[in-house]
C-alpha beads as a LAMMPS data file, in Angstrom:
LAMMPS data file: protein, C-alpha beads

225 atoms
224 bonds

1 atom types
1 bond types

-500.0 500.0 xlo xhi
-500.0 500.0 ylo yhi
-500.0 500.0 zlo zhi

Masses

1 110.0

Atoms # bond

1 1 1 291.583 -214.951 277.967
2 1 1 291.257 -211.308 278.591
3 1 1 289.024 -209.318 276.340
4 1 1 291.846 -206.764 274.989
5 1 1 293.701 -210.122 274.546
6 1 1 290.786 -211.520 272.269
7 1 1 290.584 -208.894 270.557
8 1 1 294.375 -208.682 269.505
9 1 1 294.428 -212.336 268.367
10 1 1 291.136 -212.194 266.479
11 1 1 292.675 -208.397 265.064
12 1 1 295.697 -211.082 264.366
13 1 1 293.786 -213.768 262.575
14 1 1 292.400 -211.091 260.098
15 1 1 295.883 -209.910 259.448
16 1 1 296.619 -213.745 258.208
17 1 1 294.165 -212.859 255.299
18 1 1 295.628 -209.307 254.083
19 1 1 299.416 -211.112 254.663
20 1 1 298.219 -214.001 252.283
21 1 1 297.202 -211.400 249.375
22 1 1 299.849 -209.165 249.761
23 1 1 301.304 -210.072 246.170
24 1 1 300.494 -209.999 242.778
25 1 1 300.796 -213.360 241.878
26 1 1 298.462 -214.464 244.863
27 1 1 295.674 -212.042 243.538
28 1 1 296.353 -213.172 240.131
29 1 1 296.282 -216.804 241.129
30 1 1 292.555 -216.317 242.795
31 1 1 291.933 -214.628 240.066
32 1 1 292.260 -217.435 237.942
33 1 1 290.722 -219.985 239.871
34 1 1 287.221 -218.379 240.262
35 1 1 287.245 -219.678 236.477
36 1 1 287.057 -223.382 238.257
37 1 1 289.576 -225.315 239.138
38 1 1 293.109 -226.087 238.430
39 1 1 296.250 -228.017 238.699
40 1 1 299.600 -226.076 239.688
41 1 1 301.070 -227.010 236.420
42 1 1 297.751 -224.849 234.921
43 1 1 297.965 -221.774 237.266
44 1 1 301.941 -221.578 236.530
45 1 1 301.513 -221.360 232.608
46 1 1 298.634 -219.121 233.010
47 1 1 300.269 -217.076 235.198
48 1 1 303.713 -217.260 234.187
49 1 1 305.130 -218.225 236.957
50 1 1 307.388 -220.979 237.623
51 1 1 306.344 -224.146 238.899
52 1 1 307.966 -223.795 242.121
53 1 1 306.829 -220.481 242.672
54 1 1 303.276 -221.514 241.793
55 1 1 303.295 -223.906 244.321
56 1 1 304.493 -221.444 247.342
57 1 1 302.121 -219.074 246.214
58 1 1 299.326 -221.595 246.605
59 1 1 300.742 -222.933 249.909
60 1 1 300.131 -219.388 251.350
61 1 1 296.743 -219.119 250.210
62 1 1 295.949 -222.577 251.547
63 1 1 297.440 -221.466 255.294
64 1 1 295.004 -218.398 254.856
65 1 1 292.080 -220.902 253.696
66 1 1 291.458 -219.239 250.818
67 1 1 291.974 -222.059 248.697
68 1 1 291.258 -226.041 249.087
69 1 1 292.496 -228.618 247.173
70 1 1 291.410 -232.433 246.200
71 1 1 293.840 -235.155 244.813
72 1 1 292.991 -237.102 241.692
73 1 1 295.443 -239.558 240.885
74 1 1 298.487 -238.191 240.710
75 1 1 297.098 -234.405 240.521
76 1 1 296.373 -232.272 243.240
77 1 1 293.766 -229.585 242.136
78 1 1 293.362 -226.285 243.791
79 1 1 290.227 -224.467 243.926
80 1 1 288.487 -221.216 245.876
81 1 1 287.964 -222.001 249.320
82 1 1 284.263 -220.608 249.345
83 1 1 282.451 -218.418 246.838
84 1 1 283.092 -215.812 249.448
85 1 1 286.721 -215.437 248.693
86 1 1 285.795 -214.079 245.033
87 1 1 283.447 -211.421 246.413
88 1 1 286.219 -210.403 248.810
89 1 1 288.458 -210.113 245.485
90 1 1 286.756 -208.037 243.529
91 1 1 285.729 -205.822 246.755
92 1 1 289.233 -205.078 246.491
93 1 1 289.404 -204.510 243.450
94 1 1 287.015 -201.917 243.668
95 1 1 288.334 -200.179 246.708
96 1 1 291.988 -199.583 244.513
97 1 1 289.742 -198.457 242.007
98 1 1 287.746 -195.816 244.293
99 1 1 291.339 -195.313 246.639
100 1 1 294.438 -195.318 244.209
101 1 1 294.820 -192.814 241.930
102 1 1 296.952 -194.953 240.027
103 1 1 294.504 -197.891 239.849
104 1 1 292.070 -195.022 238.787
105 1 1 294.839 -193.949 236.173
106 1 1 295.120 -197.393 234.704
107 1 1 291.970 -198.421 234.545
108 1 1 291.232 -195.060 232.809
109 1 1 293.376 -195.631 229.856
110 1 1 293.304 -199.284 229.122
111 1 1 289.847 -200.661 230.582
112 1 1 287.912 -196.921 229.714
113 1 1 290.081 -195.414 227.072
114 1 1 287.743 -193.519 224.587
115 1 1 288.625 -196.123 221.630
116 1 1 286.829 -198.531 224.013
117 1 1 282.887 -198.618 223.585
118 1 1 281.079 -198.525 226.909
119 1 1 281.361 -202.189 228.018
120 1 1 277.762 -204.337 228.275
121 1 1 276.482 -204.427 232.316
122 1 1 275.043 -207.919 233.398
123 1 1 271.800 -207.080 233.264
124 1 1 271.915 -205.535 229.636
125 1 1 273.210 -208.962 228.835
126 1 1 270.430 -210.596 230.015
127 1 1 268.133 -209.516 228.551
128 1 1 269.783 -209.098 224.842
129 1 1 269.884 -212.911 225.306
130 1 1 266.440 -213.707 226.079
131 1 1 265.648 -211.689 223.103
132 1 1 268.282 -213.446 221.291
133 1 1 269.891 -210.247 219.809
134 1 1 273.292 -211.041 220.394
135 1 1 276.392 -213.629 220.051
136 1 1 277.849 -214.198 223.510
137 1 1 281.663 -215.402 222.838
138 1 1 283.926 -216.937 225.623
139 1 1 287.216 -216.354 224.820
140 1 1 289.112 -217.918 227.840
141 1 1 291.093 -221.168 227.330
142 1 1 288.605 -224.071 226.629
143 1 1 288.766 -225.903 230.047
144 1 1 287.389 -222.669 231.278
145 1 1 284.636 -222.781 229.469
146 1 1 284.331 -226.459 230.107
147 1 1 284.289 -225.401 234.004
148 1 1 281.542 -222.763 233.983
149 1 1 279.994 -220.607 230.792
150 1 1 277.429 -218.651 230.251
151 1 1 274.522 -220.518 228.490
152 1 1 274.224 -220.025 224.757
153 1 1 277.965 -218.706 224.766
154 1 1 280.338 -219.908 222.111
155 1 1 284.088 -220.892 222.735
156 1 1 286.501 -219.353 220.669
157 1 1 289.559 -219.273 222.780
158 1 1 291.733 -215.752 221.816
159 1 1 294.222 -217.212 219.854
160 1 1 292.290 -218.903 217.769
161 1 1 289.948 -216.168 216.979
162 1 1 291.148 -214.563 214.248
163 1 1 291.245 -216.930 211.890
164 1 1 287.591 -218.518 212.977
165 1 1 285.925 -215.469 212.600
166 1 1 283.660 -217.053 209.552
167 1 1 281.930 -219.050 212.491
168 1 1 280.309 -216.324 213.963
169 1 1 277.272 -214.167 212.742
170 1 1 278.601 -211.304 210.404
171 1 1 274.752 -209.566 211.229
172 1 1 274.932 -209.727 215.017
173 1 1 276.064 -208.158 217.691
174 1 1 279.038 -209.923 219.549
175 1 1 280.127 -209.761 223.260
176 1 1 282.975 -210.980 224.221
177 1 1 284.020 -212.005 227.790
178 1 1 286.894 -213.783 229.743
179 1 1 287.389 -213.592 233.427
180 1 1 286.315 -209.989 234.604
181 1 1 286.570 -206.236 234.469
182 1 1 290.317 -206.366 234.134
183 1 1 290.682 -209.248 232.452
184 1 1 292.353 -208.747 229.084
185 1 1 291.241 -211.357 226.581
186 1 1 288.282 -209.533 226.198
187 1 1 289.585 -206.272 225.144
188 1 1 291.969 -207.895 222.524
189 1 1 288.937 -210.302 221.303
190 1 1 287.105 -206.718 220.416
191 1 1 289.852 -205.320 218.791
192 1 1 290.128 -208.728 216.674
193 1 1 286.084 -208.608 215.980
194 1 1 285.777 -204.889 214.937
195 1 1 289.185 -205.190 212.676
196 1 1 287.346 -208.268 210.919
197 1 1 284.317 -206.039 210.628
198 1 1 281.985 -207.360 213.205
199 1 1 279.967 -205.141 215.980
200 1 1 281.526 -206.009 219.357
201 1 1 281.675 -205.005 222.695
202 1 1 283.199 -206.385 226.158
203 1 1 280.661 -207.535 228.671
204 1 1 281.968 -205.264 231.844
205 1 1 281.972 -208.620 234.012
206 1 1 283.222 -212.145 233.648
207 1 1 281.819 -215.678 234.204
208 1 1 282.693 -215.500 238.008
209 1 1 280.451 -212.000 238.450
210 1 1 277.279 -213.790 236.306
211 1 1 277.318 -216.953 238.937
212 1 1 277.938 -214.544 241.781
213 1 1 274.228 -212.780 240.747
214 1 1 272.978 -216.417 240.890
215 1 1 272.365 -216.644 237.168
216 1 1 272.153 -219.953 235.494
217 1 1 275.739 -221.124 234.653
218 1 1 276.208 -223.948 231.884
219 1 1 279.059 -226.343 231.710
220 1 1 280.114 -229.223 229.200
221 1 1 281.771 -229.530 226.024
222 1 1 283.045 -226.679 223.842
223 1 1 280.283 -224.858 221.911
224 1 1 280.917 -224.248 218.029
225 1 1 280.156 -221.254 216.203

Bonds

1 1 1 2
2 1 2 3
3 1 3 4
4 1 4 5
5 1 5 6
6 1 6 7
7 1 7 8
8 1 8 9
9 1 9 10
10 1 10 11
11 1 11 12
12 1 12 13
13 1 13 14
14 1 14 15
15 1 15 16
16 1 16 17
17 1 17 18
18 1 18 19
19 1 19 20
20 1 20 21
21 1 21 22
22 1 22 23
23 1 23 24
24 1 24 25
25 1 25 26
26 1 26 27
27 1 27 28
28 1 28 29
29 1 29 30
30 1 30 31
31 1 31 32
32 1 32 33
33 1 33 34
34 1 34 35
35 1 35 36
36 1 36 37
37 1 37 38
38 1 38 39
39 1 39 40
40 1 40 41
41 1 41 42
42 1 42 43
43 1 43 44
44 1 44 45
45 1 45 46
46 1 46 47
47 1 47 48
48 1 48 49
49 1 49 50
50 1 50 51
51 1 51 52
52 1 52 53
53 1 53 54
54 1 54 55
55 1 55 56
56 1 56 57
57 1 57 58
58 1 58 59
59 1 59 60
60 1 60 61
61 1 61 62
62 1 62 63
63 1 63 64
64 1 64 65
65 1 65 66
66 1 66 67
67 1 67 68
68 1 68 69
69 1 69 70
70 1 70 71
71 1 71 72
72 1 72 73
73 1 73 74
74 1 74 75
75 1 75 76
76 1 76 77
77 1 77 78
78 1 78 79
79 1 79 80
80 1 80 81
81 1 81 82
82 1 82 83
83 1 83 84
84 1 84 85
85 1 85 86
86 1 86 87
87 1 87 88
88 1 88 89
89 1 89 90
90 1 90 91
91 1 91 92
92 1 92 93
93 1 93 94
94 1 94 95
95 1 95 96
96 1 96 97
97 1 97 98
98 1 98 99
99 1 99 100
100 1 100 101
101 1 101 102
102 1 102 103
103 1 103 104
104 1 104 105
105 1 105 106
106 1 106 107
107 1 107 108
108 1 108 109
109 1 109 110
110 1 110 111
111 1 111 112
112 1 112 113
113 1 113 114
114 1 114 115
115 1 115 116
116 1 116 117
117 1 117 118
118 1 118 119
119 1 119 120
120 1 120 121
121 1 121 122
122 1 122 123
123 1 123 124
124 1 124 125
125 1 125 126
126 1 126 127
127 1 127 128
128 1 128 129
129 1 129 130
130 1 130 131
131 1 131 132
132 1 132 133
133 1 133 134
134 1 134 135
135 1 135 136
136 1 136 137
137 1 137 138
138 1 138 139
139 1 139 140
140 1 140 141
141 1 141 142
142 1 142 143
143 1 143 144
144 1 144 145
145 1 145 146
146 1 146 147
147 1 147 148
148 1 148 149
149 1 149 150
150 1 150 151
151 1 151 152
152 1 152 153
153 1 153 154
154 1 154 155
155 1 155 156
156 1 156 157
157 1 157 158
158 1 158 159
159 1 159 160
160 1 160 161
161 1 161 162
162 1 162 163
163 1 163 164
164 1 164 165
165 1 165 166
166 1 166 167
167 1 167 168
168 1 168 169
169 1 169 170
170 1 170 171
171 1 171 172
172 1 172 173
173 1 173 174
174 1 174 175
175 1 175 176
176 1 176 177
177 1 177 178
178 1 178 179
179 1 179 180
180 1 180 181
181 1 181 182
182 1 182 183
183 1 183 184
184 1 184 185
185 1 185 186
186 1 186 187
187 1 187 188
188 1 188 189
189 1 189 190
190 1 190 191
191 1 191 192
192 1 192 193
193 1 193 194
194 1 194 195
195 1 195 196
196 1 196 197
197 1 197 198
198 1 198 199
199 1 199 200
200 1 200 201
201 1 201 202
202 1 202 203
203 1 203 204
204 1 204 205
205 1 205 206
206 1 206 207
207 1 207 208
208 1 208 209
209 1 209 210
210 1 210 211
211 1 211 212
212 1 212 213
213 1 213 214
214 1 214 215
215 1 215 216
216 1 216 217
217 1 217 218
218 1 218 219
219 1 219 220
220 1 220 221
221 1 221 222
222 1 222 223
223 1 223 224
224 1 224 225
């Protein structure tokens, strides 16, 4: 093979990537499962899609190897291909952000809207917890937090949380967190925490972002407050 010709088929194998994410659901899909993994039945409720449509979502991923599956039984469970494919995710995410005025836009008024206190960084995090100044919540479904958490975290899954509120704390700082920057569990777990007259903020990340820094992720059983 010719070197021009190399150079079109790699310039064609990268393509196979950018075709595979070229739709919402896809993004929302990996999205999802760089919480752990997942059955189709799983991704479709979570991300309201149908069944079927899960399913040739997923099937385009897998061609692009951006997800793998294994079989238990009768379920198939679908997974991130490599860490790799959640850093290339949320570069993305950040180049809309820097690129698209109307990402910008958005994320301006719903993720950094002036009612919305400064979210907590990673590293602020950190080291709240080692000094044990704050309540980390994890308000993503429980099988999430059964997948990954951060250590010490307690699972209070959003729709639950309003009326468990008496389990946390009333004189500590909370932080709630779900499955990223523009994830928005969060956002609606603050709004629930400050109405019930608790100090909250939204950690800026999510669980996938704290592994991804190579910090020490806990799974297991659901933690009570």
């Amino acid at each position: 093979m010719q070197l021009a010709a190399a150079k079109r088929a790699l310039v064609q194998q990268f393509a196979r990537i950018g075709k595979a994410v070229a739709s919402p659901a896809r993004l929302e899909l990996l999205d999802l499962l760089a919480q752990g993994e997942k059955t189709v039945a799983t991704l479709s409720r979570q991300a309201n899609l149908t069944v079927k449509n899960a399913s040739a979502h997923l099937r385009e991923l897998r061609s692009a190897s951006l997800v793998a599956t294994r079989r238990s039984g009768p379920y198939v469970y679908y997974r991130l291909a490599d860490p790799e494919v959640h850093t290339f995710l949320r570069s993305l995410q950040e180049l809309a952000h820097k690129r698209l005025a109307e990402a910008r836009q958005l994320i301006r008024d719903y993720f950094e809207a002036p009612q919305v206190l400064e979210p907590v960084r990673l590293e602020e995090l950190l080291a709240r917890l080692r000094g044990g100044e704050v309540t980390v919540l994890d308000v993503r479904p429980e099988e999430e937090y059964g997948a990954g958490h951060i250590p010490g975290a307690l699972s209070i899954p959003l729709g639950q949380l309003e009326r468990r509120l008496g389990e946390l704390p009333p004189d500590r700082d909370v932080v709630a967190y779900c499955r990223g920057p523009y994830c928005v569990l969060a956002l609606e777990a603050v709004e629930i925490l400050r109405a019930g007259g608790l100090h909250a903020r939204r950690l800026a990340e999510g669980l996938p972002d704290w592994r991804r820094r190579g910090y020490t992720v806990a799974a297991g059983a659901r933690a009570q407050g």
